[in-house]
C-alpha positions in Angstrom: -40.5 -15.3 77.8 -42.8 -15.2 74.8 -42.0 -19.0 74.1 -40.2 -18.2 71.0 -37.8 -21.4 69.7 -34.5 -20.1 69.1 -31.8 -22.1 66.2 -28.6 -20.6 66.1 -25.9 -22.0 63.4 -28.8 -22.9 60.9 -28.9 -22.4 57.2 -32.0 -21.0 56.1 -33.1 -21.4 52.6 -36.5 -21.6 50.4 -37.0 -25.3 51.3 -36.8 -24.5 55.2 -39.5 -22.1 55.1 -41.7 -24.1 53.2 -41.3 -27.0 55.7 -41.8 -24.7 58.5 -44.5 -23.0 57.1 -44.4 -19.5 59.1 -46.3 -16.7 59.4 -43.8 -14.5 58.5 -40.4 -14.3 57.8 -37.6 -11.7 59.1 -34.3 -11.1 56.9 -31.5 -9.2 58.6 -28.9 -10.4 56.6 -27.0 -6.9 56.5 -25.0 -5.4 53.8 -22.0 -6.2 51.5 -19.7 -3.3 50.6 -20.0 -1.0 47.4 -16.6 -1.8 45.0 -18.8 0.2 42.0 -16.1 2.8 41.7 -18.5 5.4 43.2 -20.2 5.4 39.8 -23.2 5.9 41.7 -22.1 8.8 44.2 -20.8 10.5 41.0 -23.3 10.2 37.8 -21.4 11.5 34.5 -18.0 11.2 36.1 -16.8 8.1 35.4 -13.6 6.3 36.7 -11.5 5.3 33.3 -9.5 1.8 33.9 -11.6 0.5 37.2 -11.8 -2.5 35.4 -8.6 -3.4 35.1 -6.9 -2.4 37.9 -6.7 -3.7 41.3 -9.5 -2.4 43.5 -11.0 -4.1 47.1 -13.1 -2.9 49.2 -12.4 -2.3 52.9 -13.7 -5.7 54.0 -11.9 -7.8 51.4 -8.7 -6.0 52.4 -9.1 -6.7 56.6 -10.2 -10.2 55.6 -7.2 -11.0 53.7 -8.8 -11.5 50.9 -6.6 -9.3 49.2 -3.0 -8.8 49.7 -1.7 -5.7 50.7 0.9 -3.7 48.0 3.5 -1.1 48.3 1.0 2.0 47.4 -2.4 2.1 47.7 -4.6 4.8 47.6 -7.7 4.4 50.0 -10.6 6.3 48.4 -13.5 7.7 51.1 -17.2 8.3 50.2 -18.2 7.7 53.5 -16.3 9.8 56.3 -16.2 7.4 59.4 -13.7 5.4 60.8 -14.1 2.6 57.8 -11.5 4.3 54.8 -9.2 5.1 58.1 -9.2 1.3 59.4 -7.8 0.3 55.7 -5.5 3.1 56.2 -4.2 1.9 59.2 -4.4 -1.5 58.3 -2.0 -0.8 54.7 0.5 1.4 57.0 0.7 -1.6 59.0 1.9 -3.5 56.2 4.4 -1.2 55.3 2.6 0.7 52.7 2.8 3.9 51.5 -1.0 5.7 51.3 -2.3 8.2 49.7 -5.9 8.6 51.5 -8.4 10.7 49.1 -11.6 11.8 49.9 -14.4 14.0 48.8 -14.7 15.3 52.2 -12.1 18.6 53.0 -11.7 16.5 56.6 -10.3 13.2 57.7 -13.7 11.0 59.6 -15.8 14.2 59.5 -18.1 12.0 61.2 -16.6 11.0 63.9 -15.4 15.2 64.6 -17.7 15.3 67.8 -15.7 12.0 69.6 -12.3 14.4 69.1 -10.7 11.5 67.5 -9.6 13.3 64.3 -6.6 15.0 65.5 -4.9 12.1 67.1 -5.4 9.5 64.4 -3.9 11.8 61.7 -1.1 12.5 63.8 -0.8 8.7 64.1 -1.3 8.2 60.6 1.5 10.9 59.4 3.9 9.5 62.1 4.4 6.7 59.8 6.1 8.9 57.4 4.0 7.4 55.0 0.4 8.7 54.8 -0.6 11.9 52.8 -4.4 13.3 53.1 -5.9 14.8 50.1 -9.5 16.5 50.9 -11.7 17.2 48.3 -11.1 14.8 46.0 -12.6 12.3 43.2 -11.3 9.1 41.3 -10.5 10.1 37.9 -8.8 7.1 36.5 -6.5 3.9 37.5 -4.3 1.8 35.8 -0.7 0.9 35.7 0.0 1.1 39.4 -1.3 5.2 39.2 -4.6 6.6 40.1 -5.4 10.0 38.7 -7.0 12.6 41.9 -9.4 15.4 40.3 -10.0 18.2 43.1 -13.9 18.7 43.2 -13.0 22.3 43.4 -11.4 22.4 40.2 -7.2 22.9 40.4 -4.7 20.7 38.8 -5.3 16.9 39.1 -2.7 15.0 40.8 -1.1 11.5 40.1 -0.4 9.2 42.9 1.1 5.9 43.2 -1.6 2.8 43.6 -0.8 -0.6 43.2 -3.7 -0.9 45.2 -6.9 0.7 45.3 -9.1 0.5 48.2 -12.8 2.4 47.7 -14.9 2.7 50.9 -18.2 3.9 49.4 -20.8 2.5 51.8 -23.1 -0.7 51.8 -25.5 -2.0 49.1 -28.4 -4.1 51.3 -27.7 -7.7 50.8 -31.1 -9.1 49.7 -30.2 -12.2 47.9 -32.4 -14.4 50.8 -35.5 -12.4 50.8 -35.3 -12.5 46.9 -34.9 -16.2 47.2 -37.8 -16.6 49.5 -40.4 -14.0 47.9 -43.3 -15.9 46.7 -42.9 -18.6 49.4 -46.0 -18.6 50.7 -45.7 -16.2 53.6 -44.3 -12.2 53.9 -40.9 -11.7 54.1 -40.0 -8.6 55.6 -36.2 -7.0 55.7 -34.6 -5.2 58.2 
């Protein structure tokens, strides 16, 4: 209606924006997943052998980026449905999961839609899926990760071949750093 072209399937890049010279530019480009270890969420408390070990996040896992392994621990900084989907996804595949969190609940998020009770009674049905509330990464390595309770209490070692950390989205702002300066605003959503 407001006579506004539309190009779908287009690659946009510095050089197209000089050629098309617009008043302004929008960037919604979205977001790509945090694999950082939770470094962030947990200043002072570092994870010892990140490095080294096998770690994905939730998207590289459901895009097969990354095969699944016999254990895995899924580690939750978020509390919705994300850390479950992995979860579910590794079960699926026959692992076994250990499924940490620094929340005492499983999706505390999602608590109003009533959906926490029946998923974890589909997720222990498996006879392969342990909930730990209440938890932080301590250290990886060797096919172990080391669980420290927030609360304090004895830390607990678990076996992870594979760790899967679901810590939330950094903003991906790779175009609108490669357009800034291009001769128009660029504004991100």
């Amino acid at each position: 209606r407001l006579g506004v072209e539309l190009r779908l399937g287009s690659r946009v890049d510095r050089a197209l924006v000089s050629r098309e010279a617009p008043d302004a530019v929008i960037v919604a480009t979205g977001s790509r997943a945090r694999t950082d270890g939770l470094q962030a969420a947990c200043p002072g408390l570092p994870i010892e052998g990140l490095a080294g070990a096998r770690v994905c996040g939730s998207r590289e896992l459901l895009a097969g980026e990354i095969a699944p392994a016999a254990t895995a621990l899924v580690l939750d900084d978020v509390g919705h449905y994300e850390a479950v989907g992995a979860a579910e996804f590794l079960l699926a595949a026959g692992a076994t999961v250990t499924f940490a969190s620094r929340f005492e609940r499983l999706m505390p998020l999602l608590d109003l839609t009533l959906q926490t009770e029946p998923t974890l009674a589909r997720l222990h049905s498996t006879g392969r899926f342990r909930f730990r509330g209440r938890q932080r990464l301590a250290r990886v390595g060797g096919g172990r990760a080391l669980l420290h309770p927030l609360g304090g209490g004895p830390e607990e070692d678990v076996a992870a071949e594979l760790v899967v950390l679901v810590a939330g989205s950094l903003p991906e702002r790779s175009l609108a750093d490669a357009l800034a300066g291009a001769g128009c605003p660029v504004l991100v959503v």
